[in-house]
C-alpha positions as CSV (number, residue, x, y, z in Angstrom):
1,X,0.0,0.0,0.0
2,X,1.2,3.2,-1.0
3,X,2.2,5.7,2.3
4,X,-0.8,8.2,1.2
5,X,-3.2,5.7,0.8
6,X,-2.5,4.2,4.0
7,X,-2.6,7.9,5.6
8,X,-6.3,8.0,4.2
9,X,-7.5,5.1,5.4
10,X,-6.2,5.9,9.2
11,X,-7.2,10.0,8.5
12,X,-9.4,11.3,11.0
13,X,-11.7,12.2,8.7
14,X,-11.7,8.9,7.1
15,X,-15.4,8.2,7.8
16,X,-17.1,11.1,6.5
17,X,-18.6,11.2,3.4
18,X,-16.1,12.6,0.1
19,X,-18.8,15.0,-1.0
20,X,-17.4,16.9,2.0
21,X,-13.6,16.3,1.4
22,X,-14.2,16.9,-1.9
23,X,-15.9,20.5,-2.0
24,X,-13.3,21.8,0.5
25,X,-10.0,20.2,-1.1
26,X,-10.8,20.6,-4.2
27,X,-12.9,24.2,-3.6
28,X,-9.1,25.6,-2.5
29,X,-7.4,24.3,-5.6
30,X,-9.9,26.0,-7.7
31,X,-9.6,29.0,-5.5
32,X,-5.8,28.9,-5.9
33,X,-6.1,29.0,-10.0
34,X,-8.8,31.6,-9.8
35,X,-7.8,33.9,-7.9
36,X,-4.4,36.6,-8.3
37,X,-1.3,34.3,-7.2
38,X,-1.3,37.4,-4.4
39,X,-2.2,37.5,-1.9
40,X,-4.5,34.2,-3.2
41,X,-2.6,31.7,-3.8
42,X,-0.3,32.8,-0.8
43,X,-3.6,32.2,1.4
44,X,-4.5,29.2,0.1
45,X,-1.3,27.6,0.8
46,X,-1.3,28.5,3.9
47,X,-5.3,27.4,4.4
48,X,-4.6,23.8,3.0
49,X,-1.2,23.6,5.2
50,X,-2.8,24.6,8.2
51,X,-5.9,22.1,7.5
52,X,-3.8,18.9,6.7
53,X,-1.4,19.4,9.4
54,X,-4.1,20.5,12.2
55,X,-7.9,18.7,11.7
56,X,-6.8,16.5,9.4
57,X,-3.9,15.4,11.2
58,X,-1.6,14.5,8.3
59,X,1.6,13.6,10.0
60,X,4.2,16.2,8.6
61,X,6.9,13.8,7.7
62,X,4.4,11.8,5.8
63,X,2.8,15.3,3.6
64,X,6.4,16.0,2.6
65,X,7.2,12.8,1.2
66,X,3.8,13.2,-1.1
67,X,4.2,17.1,-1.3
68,X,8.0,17.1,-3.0
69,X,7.2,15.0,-6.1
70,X,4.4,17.6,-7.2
71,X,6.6,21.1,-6.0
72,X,9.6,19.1,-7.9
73,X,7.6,19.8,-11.0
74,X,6.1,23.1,-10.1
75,X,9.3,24.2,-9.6
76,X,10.6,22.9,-12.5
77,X,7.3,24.5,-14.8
78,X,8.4,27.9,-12.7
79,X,12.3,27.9,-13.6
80,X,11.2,28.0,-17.5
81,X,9.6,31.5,-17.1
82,X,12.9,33.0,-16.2
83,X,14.4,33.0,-19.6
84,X,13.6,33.7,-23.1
85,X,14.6,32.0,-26.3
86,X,15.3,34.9,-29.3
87,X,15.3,38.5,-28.8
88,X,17.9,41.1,-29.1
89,X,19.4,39.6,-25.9
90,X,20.8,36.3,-27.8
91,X,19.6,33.1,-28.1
92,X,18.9,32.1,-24.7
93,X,18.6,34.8,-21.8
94,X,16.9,36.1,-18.9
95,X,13.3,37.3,-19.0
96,X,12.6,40.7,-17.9
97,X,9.2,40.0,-16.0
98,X,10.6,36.3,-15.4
99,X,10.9,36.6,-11.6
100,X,7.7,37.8,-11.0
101,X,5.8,35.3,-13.5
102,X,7.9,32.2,-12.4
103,X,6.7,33.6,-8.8
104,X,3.3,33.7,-8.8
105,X,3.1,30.1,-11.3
106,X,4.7,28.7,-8.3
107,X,2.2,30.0,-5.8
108,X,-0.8,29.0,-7.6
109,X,0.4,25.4,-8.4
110,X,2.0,24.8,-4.9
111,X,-1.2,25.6,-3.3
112,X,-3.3,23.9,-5.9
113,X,-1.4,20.5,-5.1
114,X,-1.8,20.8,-1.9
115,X,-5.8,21.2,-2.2
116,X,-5.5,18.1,-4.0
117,X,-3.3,16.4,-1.7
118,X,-6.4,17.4,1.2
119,X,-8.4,15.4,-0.6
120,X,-6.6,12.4,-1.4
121,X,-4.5,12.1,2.1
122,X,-8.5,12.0,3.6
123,X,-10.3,9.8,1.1
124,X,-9.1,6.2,0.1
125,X,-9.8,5.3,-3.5
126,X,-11.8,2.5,-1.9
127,X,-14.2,4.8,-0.8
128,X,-14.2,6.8,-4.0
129,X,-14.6,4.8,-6.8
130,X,-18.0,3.0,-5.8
131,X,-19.8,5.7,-5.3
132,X,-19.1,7.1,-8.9
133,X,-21.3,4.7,-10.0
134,X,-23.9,7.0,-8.2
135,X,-22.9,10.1,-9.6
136,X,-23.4,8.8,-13.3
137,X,-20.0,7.3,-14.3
138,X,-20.7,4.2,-16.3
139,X,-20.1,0.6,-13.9
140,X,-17.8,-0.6,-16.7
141,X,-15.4,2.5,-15.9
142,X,-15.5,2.0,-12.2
143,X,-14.7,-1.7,-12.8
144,X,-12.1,-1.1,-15.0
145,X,-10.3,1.4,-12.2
146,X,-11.0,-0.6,-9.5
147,X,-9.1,-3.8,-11.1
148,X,-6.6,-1.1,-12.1
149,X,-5.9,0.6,-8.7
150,X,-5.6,-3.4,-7.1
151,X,-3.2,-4.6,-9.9
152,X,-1.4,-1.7,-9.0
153,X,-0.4,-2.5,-5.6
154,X,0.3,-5.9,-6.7
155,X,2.6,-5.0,-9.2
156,X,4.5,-2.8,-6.9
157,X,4.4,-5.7,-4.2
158,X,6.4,-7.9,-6.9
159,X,8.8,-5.5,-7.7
160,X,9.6,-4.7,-4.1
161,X,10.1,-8.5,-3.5
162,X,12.3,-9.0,-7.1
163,X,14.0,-6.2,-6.2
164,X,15.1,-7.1,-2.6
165,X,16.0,-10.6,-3.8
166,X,18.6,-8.8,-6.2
167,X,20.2,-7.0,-3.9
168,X,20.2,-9.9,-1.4
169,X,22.2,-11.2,-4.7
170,X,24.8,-8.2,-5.2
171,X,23.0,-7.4,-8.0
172,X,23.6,-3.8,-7.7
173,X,27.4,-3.6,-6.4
174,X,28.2,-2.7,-9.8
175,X,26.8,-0.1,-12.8
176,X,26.7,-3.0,-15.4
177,X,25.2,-5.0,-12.3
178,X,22.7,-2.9,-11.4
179,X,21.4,-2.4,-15.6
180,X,21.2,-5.5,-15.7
181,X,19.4,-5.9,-12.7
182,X,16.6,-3.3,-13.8
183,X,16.4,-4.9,-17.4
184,X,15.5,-8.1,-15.3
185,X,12.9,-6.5,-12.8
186,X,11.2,-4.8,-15.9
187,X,10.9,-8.4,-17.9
188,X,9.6,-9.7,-14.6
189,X,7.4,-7.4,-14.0
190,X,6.2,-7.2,-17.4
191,X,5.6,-11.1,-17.6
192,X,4.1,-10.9,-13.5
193,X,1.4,-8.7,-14.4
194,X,0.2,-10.5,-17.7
195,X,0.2,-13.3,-15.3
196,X,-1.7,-12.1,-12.5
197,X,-4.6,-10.6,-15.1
198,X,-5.3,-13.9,-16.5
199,X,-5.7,-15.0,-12.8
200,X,-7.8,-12.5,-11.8
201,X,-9.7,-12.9,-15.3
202,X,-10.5,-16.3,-14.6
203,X,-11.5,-15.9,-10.6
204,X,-14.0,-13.6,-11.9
205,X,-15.4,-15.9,-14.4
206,X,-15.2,-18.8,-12.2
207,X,-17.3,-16.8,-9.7
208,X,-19.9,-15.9,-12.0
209,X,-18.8,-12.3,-13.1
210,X,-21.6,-10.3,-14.8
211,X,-19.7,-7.3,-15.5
212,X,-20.4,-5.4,-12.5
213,X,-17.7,-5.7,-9.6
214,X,-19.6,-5.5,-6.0
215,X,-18.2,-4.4,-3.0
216,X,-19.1,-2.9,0.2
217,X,-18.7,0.8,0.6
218,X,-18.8,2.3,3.7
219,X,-22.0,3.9,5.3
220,X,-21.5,7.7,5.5
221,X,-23.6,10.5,4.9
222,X,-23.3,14.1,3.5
223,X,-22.6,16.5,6.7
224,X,-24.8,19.8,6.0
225,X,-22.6,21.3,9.0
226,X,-19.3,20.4,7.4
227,X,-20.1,21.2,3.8
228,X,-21.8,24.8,5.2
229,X,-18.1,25.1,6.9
230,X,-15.9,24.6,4.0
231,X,-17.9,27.1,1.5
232,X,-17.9,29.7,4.3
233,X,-14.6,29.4,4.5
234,X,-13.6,29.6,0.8
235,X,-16.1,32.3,0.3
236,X,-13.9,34.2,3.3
237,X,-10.9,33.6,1.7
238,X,-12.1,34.7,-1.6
239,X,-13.2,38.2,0.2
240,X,-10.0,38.6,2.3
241,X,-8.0,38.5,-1.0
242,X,-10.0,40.7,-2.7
243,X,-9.8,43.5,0.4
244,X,-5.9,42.4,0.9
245,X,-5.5,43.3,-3.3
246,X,-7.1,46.5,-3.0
247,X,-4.8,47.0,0.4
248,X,-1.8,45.8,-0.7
249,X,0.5,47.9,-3.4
């Protein structure tokens, strides 16, 4: 199991229903594209921190190691705004405005991920997926993602174990060891997964599959008090960035 999805499933507000987590997760990372990267973006970053690491109680360790892999790439987006290809300049050099626009890309996407990140570090996929069968999504879909999301873990579970028996084997004390080793972990894995689909394809027939995958989903409903909680607070931190804009030079 992957360390966010096991953070979701022991959140404190795993129980609750994902109509709730998902109008304030995903409200702030709308809220963090829409509005001016500041003071907005700078407010929902802080908003969404503050959340995670407070009622959510997202351990902090555990947000950074899911956090980094998205701000690796919105820093990355950022860094390209601070130069410009042609111009008088030369080929290749420094943007005049590229501070500022690489600035305020990095707000808005930084606090964007981390809406996101509210939502999934609170709701297990488990708990998801069924009930977009509800919501209109077609039950082939929801099957296809929910074999999808399993065969996922399993293939990770099989290249952790193939993995650790290569190393137990000195396969990477060298460069040339260590290639080789991943050109055999990628034909394992390739071969293990075609291999676990035909098993899983034939436990399904062999329990009389009908093309609709049935499993228990958790008994929650939609919290009026919560949901009422979350748009107030978007809606306040809407307003406060309009007065701080106005405020601020």
């Amino acid at each position: 199991m992957l360390p966010i999805d096991a953070a979701a499933h022991s959140s404190r507000w795993r129980r609750r229903h994902p109509v709730d987590k998902a109008v304030l997760g995903l409200g702030l990372t709308v809220l963090a594209i829409s509005l001016p990267p500041w003071p907005g973006a700078a407010l929902v970053l802080l908003t969404a921190l503050t959340v995670l690491l407070g009622p959510a109680g997202v351990p902090g360790r555990r947000l950074w190691r899911a956090y980094r892999v998205p701000l690796g790439f919105c820093v990355t987006g950022a860094a390209t705004l601070l130069v410009q290809v042609g111009g008088g300049q030369g080929f290749v050099s420094l943007a005049a405005d590229g501070p500022l626009r690489a600035g305020e890309l990095l707000l808005r996407t930084s606090a964007a991920s981390l809406g996101v990140l509210l939502f999934a570090f609170t709701t297990p996929m488990s708990d998801l997926l069924p009930r977009l069968v509800r919501a209109g999504v077609p039950a082939p879909v929801v099957d296809v993602a929910l074999v999808t999301y399993r065969m996922s873990f399993l293939l990770l579970d099989s290249m952790r174990r193939v993995r650790d028996a290569q190393a137990a084997r000195l396969g990477h004390t060298t460069r040339a060891a260590t290639w080789r080793s991943l050109a055999g972990l990628g034909a394992t894995a390739f071969v293990r997964s075609f291999d676990r689909a035909t098993r899983l394809h034939a436990g399904l027939a062999g329990r009389g599959y009908d093309g609709t995958l049935r499993v228990l989903v958790p008994e929650a409903k939609v919290s009026v008090r919560f949901t009422a909680a979350s748009c107030a607070l978007l809606a306040a931190l809407a307003a406060l960035t309009l007065v701080l804009e106005r405020a601020l030079p």
